[in-house]
Structure formats: structure tokens, C-alpha cells
C-alpha positions in Angstrom: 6.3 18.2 2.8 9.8 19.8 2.4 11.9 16.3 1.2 10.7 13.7 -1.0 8.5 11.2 1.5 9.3 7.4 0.7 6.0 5.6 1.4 5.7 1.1 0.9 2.9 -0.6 0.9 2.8 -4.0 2.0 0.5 -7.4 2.0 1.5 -10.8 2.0 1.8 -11.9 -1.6 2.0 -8.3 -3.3 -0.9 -8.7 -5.8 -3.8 -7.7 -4.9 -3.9 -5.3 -1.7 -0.5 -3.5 -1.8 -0.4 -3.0 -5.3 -3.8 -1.5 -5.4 -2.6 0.9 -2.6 0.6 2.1 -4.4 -1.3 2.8 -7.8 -4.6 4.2 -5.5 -2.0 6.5 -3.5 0.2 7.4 -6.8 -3.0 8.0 -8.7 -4.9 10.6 -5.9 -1.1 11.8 -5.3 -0.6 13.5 -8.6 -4.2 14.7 -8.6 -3.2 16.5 -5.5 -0.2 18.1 -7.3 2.1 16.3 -5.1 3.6 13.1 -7.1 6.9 14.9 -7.0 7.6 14.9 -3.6 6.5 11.2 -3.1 8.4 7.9 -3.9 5.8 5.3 -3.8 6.3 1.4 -3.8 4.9 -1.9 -3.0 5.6 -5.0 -1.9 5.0 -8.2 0.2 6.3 -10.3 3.5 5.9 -13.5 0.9 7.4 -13.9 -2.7 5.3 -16.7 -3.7 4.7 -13.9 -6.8 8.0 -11.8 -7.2 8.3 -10.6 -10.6 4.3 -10.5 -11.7 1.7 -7.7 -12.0 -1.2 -7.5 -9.8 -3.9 -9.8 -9.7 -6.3 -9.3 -13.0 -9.2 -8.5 -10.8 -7.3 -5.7 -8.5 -6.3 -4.4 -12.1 -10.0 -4.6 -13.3 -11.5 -2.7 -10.7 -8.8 -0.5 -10.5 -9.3 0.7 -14.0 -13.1 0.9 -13.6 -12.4 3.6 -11.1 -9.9 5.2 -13.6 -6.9 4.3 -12.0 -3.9 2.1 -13.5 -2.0 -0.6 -11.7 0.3 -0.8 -14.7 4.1 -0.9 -14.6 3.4 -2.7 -10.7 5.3 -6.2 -10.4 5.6 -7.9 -7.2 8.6 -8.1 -5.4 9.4 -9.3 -1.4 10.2 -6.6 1.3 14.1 -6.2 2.2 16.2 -5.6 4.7 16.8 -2.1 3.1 13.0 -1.3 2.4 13.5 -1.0 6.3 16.4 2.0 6.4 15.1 3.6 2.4 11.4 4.6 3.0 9.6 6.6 5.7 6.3 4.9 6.1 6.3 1.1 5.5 2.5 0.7 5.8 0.9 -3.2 6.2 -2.1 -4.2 5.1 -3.3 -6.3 8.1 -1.9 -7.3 11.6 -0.4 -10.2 10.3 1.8 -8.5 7.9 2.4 -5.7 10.6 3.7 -8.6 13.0 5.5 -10.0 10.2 7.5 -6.6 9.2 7.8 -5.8 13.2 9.8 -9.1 13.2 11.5 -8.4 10.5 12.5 -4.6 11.1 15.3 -3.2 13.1 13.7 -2.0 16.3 15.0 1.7 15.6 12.9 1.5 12.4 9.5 0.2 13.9 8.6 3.8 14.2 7.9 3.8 10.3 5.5 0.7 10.6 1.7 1.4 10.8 -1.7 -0.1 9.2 -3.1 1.3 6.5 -6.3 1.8 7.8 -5.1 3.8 10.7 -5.3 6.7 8.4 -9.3 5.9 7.1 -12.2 6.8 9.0 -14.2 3.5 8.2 -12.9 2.5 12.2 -12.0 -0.5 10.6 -8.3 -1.8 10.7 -7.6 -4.3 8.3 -7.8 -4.3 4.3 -9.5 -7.6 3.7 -7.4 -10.1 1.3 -9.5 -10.4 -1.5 -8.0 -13.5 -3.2 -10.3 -16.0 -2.8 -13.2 -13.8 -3.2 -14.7 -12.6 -6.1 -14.8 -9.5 -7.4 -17.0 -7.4 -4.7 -14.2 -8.2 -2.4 -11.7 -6.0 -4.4 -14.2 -3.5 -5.3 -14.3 -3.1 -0.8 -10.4 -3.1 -0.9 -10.8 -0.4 -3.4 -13.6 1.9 -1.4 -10.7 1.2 2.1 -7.9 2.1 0.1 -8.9 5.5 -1.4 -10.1 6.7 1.7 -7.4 5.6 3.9 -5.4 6.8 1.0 -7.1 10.3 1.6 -6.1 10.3 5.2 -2.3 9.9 4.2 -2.4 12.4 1.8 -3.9 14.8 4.5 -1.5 13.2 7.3 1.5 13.8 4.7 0.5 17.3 3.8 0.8 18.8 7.2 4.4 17.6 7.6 
């Protein structure tokens, strides 16, 4: 990477699945020696949360791993999230559609899933809400390794 690379991840509500991206991503980023050269954010199409921290169980199993979601507060995309970062990177196909609507067509370049960079062939990060807490432990094992892949896909820029 020769500049700093602006990365957003985004869900719907900003509490459970983009949050545990960002601090998955920041977390393997500065293992990798790279933190420095990355901006890393999240956020979500909704702001039925703006302003709190992740969801207790995403922060749970997050820490378990050894990884903090601390410092994360939930906040709605903007019209300048679009023009500021490099990758804005949805969770799902509904939150792809919803940023594709959203997005000035000359930015739709910068949108992608998430799970395009994973090898699980999978291409959605399940919305763990209403589960319990096996479904954020799976968000967790899709993150880090899609995580990986952007890391990898990052460092050959």
C-alpha cells in the first residue's frame, strides 16, 4: 500500500456485524504491521442505534478470541462516507442494494460484499441478532477469514 487505504464496514443497524468487522480487520491489521496505513470504520444503512457500542454478545465473542470492539459506537452511513473511504464493504445484498442506491454511480466501484474476499464460497455474513450466541461466534469464524483475504487483497496494491 503506498497511501493510507480508507476501508467501512457496513450492516444494517451497525451492532453486531459491522462492528465486529472493523475491530476483526483493525485487530489482524496491526498484527500484520500495517495499522498505519489503514483508516478503518464502521457503520450502518439504518440508525435505529447511532450513538451505541456493539451488541454485548458481538463484544463477548469478540473478546473470547482476544480481540476488542471497544471505543466502536454506531453511527448511519453518509453521503460523504461515499467520496472519504476506498472500500465501503456491505455485509449482505440487502445492504449492498441499499448503499448502491444510495451511492453516486461514479463511486459504486468502492462497493463490494465482505465475503467476496473469504474463501468459505459463501456471500453473506449472517445477521446474528435474533440468534443466540453460536450465530456470532459464525459471524466471527466469516469475518476473520474474509478479513484475511482483504488484508492479502490490500497488500498487493
Amino acid at each position: 500500500m503506498s497511501r493510507e487505504t480508507r476501508v467501512l464496514f457496513v450492516c444494517m443497524g451497525n451492532i453486531c456485524r459491522s462492528p465486529t468487522a472493523e475491530g476483526v480487520f483493525r485487530h489482524l491489521a496491526e498484527q500484520a504491521g500495517l495499522s498505519g496505513q489503514l483508516h478503518i470504520d464502521s457503520a450502518g444503512t439504518h440508525a435505529y442505534h447511532s450513538g451505541e457500542p456493539p451488541d454485548h454478545r458481538a463484544r463477548v465473542a469478540a473478546e473470547r478470541r482476544g480481540m476488542s470492539l471497544e471505543g466502536i459506537f454506531a453511527r448511519r452511513v453518509t453521503a460523504d462516507d461515499f467520496e472519504r473511504f476506498d472500500y465501503v464493504i456491505a455485509m449482505d445484498e440487502d445492504n449492498l442494494e441499499r448503499l448502491r442506491a444510495e451511492a453516486p454511480a461514479h463511486h459504486h466501484d468502492k462497493l463490494r460484499l465482505f465475503l467476496e474476499f473469504g474463501a468459505s464460497g459463501e456471500r453473506e455474513v449472517p445477521d446474528p441478532y435474533y440468534g443466540g450466541a453460536a450465530g456470532f461466534e459464525r459471524v466471527l469464524d466469516l469475518v476473520e477469514e474474509a478479513s484475511r483475504g482483504l488484508l492479502e487483497t490490500l497488500s498487493q496494491k
